[in-house]
N, CA, C and O atoms as a MOPAC input file, in Angstrom:
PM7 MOZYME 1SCF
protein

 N     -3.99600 1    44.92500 1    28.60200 1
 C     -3.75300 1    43.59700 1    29.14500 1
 C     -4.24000 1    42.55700 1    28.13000 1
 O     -5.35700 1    42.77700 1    27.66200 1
 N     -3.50500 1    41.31400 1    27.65500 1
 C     -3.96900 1    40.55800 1    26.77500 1
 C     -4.98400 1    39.54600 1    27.19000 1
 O     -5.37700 1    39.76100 1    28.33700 1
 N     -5.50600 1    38.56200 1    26.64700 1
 C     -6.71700 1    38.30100 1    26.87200 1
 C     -6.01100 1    37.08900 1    27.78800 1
 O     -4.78200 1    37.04900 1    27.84700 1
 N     -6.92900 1    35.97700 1    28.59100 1
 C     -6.30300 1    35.17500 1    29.45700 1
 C     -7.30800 1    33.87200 1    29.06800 1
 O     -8.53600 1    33.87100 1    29.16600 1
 N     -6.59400 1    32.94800 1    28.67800 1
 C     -7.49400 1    31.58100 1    28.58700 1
 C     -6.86500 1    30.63300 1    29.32100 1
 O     -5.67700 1    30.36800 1    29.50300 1
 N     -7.81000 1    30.20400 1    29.68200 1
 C     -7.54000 1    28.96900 1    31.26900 1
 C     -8.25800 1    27.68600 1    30.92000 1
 O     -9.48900 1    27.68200 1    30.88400 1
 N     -7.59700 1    26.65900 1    30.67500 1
 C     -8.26400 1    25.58800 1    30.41900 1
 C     -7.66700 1    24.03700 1    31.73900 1
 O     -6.57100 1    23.48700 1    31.84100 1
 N     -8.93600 1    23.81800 1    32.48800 1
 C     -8.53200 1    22.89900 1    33.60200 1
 C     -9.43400 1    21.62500 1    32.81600 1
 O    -10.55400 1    21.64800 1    32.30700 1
 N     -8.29800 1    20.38300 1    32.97600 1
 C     -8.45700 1    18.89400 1    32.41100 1
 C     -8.32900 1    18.23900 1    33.88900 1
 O     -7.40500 1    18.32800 1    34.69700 1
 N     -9.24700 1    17.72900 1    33.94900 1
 C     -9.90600 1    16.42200 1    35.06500 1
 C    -10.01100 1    15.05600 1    35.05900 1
 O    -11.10800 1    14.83800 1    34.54400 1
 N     -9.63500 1    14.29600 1    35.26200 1
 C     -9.92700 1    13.03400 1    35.40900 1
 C    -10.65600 1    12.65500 1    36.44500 1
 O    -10.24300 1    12.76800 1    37.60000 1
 N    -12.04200 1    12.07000 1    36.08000 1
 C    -13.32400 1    11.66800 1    37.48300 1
 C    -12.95000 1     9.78300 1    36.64900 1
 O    -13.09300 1     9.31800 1    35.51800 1
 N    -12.55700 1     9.35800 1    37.68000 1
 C    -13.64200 1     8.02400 1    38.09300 1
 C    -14.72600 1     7.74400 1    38.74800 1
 O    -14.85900 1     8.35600 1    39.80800 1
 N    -15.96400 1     6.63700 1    38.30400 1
 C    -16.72000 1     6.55000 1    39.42400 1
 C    -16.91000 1     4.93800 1    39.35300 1
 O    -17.33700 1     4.20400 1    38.46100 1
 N    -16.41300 1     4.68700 1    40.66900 1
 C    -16.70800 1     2.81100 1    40.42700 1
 C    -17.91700 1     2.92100 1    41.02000 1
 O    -18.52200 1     3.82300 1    41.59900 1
 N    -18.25500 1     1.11600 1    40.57300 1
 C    -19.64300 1     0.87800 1    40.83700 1
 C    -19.84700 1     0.64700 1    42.43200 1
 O    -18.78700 1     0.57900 1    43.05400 1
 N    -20.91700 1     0.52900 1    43.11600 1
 C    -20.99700 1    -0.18900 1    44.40000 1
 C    -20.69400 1    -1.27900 1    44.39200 1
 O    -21.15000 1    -2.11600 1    43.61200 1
 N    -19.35900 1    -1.60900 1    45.78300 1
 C    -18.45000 1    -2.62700 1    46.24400 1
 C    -17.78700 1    -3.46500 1    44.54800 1
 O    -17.60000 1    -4.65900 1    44.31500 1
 N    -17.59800 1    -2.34100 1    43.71700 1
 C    -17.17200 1    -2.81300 1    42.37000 1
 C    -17.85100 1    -4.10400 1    41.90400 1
 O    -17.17200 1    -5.11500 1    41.72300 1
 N    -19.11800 1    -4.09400 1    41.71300 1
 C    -19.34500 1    -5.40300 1    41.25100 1
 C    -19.24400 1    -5.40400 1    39.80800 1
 O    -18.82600 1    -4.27900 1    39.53500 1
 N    -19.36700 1    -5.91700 1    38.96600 1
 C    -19.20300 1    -5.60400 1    37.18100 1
 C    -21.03700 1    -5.71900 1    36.81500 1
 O    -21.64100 1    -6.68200 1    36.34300 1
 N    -21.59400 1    -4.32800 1    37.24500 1
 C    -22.80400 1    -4.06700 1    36.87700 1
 C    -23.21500 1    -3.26500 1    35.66500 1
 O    -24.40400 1    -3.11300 1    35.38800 1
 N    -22.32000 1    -2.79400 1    35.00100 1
 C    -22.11900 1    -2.12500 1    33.51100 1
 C    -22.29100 1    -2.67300 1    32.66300 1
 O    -21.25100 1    -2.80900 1    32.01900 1
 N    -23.70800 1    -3.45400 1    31.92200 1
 C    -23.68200 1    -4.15900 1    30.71000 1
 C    -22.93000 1    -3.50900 1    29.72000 1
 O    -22.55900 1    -2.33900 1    29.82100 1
 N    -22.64800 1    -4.39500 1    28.56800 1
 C    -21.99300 1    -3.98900 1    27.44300 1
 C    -23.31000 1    -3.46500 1    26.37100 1
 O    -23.26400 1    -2.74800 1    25.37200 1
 N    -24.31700 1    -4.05800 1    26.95600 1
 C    -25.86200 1    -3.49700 1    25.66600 1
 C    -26.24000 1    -2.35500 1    25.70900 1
 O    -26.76000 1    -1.68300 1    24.81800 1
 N    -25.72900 1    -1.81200 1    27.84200 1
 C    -26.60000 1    -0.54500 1    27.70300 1
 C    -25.03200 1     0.57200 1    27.65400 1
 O    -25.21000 1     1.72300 1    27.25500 1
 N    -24.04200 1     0.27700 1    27.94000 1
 C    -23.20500 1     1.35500 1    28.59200 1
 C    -22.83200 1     2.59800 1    26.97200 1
 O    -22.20300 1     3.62800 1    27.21200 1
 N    -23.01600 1     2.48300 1    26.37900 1
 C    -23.17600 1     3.49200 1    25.33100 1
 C    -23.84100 1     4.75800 1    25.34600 1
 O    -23.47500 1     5.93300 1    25.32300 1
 N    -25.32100 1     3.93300 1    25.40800 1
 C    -26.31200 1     4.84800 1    26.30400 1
 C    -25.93100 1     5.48600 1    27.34300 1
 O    -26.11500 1     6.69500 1    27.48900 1
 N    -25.18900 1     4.51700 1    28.42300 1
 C    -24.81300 1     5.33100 1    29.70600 1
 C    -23.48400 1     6.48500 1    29.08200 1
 O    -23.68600 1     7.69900 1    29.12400 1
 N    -22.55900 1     6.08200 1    28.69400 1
 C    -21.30800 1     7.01900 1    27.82500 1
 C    -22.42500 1     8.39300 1    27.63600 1
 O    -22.36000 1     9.46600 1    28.23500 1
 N    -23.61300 1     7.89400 1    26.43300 1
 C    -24.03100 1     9.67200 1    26.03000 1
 C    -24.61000 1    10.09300 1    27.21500 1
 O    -24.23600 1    11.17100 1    27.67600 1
 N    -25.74800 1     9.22000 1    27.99900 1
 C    -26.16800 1    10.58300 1    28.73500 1
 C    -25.32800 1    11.35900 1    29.72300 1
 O    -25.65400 1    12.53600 1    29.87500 1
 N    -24.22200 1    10.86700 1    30.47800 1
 C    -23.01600 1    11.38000 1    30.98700 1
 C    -22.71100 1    12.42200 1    30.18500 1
 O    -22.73500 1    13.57300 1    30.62200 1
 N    -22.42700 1    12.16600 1    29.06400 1
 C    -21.71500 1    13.22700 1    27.64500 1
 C    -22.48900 1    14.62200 1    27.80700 1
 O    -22.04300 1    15.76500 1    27.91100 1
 N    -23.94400 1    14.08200 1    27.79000 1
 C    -24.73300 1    14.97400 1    27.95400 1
 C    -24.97700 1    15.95300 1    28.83100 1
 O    -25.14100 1    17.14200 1    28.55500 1
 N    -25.00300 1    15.43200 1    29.94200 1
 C    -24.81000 1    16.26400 1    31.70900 1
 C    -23.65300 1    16.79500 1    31.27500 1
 O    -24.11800 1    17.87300 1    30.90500 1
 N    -22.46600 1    16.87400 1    31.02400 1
 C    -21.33000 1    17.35900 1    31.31100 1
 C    -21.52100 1    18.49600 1    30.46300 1
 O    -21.37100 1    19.62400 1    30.93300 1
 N    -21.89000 1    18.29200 1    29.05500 1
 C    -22.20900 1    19.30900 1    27.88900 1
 C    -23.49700 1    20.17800 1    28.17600 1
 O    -23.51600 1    21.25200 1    27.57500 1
 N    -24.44200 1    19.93300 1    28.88900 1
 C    -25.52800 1    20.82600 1    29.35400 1
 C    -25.08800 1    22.11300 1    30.57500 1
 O    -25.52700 1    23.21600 1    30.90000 1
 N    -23.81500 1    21.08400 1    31.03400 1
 C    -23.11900 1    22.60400 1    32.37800 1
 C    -21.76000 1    22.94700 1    31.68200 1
 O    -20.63000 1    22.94000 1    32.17000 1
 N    -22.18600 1    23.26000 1    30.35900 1
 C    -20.85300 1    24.06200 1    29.52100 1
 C    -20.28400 1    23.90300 1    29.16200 1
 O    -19.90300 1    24.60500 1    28.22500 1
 N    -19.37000 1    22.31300 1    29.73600 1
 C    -18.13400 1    21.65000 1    29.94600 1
 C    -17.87800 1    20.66500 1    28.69400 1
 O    -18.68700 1    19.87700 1    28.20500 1
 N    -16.61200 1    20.89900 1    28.31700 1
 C    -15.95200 1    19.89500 1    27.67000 1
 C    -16.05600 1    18.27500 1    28.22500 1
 O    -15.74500 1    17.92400 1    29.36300 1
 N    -16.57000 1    17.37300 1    27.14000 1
 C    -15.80200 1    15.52200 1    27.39600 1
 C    -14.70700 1    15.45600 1    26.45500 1
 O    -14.61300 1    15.60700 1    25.23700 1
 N    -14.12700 1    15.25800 1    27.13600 1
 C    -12.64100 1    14.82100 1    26.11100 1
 C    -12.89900 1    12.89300 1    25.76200 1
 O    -12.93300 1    12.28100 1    24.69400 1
 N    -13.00000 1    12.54800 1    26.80900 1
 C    -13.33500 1    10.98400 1    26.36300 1
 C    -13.79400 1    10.18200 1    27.49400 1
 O    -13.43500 1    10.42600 1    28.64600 1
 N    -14.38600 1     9.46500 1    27.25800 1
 C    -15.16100 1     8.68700 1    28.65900 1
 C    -15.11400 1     7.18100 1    28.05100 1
 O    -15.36700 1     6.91200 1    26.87600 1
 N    -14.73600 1     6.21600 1    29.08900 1
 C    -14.56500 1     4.81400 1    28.76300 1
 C    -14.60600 1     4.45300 1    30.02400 1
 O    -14.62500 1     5.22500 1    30.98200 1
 N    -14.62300 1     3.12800 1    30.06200 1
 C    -14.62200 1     2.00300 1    31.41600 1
 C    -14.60400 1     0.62200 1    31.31300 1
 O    -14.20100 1    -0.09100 1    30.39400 1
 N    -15.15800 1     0.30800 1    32.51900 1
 C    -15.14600 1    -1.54000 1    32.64300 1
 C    -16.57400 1    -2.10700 1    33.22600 1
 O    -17.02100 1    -1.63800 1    34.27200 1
 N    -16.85600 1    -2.52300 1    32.93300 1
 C    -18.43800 1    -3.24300 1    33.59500 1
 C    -18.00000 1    -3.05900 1    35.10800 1
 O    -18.59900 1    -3.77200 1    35.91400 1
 N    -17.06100 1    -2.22200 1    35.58500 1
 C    -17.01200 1    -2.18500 1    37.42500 1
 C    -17.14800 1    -0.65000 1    37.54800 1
 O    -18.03500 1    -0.08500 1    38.18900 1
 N    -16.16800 1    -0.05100 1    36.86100 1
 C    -15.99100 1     1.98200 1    36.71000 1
 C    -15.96300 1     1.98600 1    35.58800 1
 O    -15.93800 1     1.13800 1    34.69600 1
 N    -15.97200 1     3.58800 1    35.70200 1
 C    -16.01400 1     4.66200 1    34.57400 1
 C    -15.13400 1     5.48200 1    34.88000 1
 O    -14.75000 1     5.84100 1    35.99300 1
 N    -14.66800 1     5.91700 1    33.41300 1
 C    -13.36700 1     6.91300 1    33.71600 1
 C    -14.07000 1     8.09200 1    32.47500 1
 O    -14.68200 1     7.68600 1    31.48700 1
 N    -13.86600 1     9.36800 1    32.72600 1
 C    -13.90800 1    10.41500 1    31.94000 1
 C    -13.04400 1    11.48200 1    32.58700 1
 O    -12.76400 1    11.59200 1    33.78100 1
 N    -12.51400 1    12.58500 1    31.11400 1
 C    -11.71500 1    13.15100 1    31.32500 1
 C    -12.15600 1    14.62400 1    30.44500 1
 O    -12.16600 1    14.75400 1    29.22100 1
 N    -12.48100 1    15.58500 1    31.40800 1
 C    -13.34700 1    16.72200 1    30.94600 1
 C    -12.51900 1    18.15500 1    31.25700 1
 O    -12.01100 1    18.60900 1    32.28300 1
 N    -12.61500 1    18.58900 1    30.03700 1
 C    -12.19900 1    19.53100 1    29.72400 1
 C    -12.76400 1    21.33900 1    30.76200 1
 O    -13.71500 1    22.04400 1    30.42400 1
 N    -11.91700 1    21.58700 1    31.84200 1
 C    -13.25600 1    22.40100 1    32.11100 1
 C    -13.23900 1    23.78200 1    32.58300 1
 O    -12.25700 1    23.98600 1    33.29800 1
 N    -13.78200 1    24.51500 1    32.47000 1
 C    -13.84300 1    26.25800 1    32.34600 1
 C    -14.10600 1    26.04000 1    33.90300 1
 O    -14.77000 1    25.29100 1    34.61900 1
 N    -12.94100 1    27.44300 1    34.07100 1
 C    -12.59400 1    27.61100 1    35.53100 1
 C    -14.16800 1    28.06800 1    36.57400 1
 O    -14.37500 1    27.96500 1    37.78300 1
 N    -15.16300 1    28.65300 1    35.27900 1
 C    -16.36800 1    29.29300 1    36.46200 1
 C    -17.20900 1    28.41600 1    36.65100 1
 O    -18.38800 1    28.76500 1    36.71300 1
 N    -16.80100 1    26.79400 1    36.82200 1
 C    -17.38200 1    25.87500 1    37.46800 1
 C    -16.67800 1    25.17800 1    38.17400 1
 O    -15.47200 1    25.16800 1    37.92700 1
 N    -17.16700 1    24.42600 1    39.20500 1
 C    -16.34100 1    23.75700 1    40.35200 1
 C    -16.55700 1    22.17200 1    40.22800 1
 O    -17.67500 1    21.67600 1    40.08400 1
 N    -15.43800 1    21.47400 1    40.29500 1
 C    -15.80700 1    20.25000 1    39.97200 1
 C    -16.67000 1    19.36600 1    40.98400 1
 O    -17.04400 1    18.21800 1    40.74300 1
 N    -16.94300 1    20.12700 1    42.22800 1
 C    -17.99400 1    19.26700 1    43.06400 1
 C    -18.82900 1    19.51100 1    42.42400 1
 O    -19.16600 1    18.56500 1    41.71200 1
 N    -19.34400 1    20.31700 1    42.31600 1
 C    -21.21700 1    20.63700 1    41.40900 1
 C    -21.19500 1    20.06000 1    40.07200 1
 O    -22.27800 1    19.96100 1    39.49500 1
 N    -19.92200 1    19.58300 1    39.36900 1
 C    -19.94200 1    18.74600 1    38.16400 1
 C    -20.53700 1    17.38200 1    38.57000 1
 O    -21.41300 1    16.67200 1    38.07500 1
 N    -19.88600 1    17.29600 1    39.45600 1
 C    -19.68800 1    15.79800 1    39.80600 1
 C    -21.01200 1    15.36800 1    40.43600 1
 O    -21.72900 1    14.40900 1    40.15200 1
 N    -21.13000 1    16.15700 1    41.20600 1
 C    -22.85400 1    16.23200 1    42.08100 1
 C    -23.91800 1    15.76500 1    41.02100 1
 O    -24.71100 1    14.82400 1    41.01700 1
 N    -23.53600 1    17.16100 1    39.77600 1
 C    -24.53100 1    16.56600 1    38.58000 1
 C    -24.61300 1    15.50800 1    38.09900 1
 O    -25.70000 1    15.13600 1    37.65700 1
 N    -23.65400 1    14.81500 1    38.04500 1
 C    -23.85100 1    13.69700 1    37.06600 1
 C    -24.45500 1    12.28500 1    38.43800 1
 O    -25.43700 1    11.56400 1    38.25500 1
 N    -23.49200 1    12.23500 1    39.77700 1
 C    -24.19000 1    11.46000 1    40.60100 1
 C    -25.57300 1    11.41600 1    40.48400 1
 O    -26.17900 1    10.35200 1    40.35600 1
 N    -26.13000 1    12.54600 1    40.52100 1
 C    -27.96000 1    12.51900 1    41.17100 1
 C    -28.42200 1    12.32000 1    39.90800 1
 O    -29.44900 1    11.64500 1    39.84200 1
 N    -27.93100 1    12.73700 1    38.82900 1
 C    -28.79900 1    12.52300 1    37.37400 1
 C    -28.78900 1    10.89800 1    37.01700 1
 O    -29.35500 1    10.48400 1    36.00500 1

């Protein structure tokens, strides 16, 4: 049997509460890596992450033996 590679691509938004534009432009870089980071500490591909001082959009590359609630969980509580 030949080998089987499975690659699942996601798109998460997360807006801010009642969208206010609470995303400085000084810190959200910082915010970009440590996101980068959570996602890359549970295995997972970032393909690219951007937004608006209201949401965030990222789009992650991701191996089927994780579930995207427990992705997502991670990065909420972190």
């Amino acid at each position: 049997m030949p080998n089987t590679f499975t690659q699942i691509y996601i798109h998460i938004v997360f807006a801010v509460k009642n969208r206010d534009a609470l995303i400085n432009q000084d810190w959200e870089d910082r915010l970009y890596k440590y996101i980068t980071g959570i996602v890359q500490n549970k295995n997972q591909k970032m393909l690219r992450i951007n937004g608006m001082p209201d949401h965030i959009h990222f789009i992650i590359g991701m191996k089927p033996d994780c579930s995207v609630s427990d992705l997502v969980r991670e990065v909420k509580k972190s």
